[in-house]
N, C-alpha and C positions, 0 to 999 in steps of 0.2 A: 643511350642507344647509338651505336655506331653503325654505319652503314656497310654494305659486305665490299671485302677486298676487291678491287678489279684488278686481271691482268691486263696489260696492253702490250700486243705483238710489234715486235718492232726487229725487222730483216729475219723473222722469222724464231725468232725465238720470245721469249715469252717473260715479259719484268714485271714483276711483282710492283703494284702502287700502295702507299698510302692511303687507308681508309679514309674518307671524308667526313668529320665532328658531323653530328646529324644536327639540323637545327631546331630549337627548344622552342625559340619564341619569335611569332610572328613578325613580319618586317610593318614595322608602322609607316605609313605614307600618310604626312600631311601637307595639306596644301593652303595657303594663305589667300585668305578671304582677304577680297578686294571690299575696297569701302567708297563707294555713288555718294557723292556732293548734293546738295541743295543746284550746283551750277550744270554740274552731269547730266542731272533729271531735266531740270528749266531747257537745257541745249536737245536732249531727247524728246521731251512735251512741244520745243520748236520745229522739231522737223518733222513730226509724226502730222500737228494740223495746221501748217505752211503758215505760221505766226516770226514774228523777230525774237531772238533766244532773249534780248532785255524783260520784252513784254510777260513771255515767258515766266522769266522770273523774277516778275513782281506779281504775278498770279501767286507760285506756288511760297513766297515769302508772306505774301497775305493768306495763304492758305495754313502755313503754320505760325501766324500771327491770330487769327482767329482761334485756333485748335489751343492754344496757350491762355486766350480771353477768357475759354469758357472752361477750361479747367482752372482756370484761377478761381473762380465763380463757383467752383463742385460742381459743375454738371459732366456728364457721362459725355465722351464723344465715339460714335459709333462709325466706325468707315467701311462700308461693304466690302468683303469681298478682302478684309487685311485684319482688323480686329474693332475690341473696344482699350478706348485710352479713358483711365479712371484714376483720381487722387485717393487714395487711402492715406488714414492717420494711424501713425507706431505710436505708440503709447510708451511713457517713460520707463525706462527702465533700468533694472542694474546688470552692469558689467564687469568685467576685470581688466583690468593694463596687464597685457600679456608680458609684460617686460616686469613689474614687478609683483605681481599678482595680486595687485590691491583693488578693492571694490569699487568703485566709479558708479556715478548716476550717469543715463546717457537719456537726455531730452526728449522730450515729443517730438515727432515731426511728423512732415506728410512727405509722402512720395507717391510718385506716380507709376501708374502698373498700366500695362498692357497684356491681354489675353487673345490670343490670336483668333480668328474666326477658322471656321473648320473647315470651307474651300481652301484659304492659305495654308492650314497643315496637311490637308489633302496632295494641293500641288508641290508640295515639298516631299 
């Protein structure tokens, strides 16, 4: 779909332009997420309750030293108000090498999930 011809008067007479290509597909704008430290947060936790940013951050270093203790453990940890952080086990299974298309065992393992709480999907 082309857009309609315009004239533009110019000293009085009248020039034919160039219709302008209609545009098909939306202009994407994306923007680059910034990524907050462990030292970012500890310097923002300092100046928010007038403590020294070290003290700071050996709170919140002990605070994801703990959160690591107890899912080593399998227990559930729960954070108000952000989510729940839980170890789930992947059971063994088969795969393919994309490169030669042969069958592979690929291990058990656990990983760790996180499910967000619904204030934090709310506020987002």
């Amino acid at each position: 779909m082309k857009t309609p011809i315009k004239a533009k008067l110019v000293k009085g007479k009248a020039l034919k332009m160039k219709a302008a290509p209609a545009r098909t597909a939306a202009v994407k704008v994306t923007t680059k997420a910034t990524t907050v430290t462990i030292n970012q947060l500890a310097k923002d936790l300092a100046e928010t309750h007038a403590m020294p940013k070290k003290q700071a951050g050996i709170v919140l270093a002990d605070f994801t030293d703990m959160i690591a203790k107890h899912l080593k453990k399998g227990a559930r940890v729960r954070i108000n108000g952000i989510g729940v952080l839980q170890v789930r086990k992947r059971p063994a299974r088969m795969g393919r090498n994309p490169a030669t298309g042969e069958a592979i065992k690929i291990k058990a393992s656990k990983k760790v999930a996180f499910r967000a709480a619904k204030e934090l999907k709310e506020s987002i």
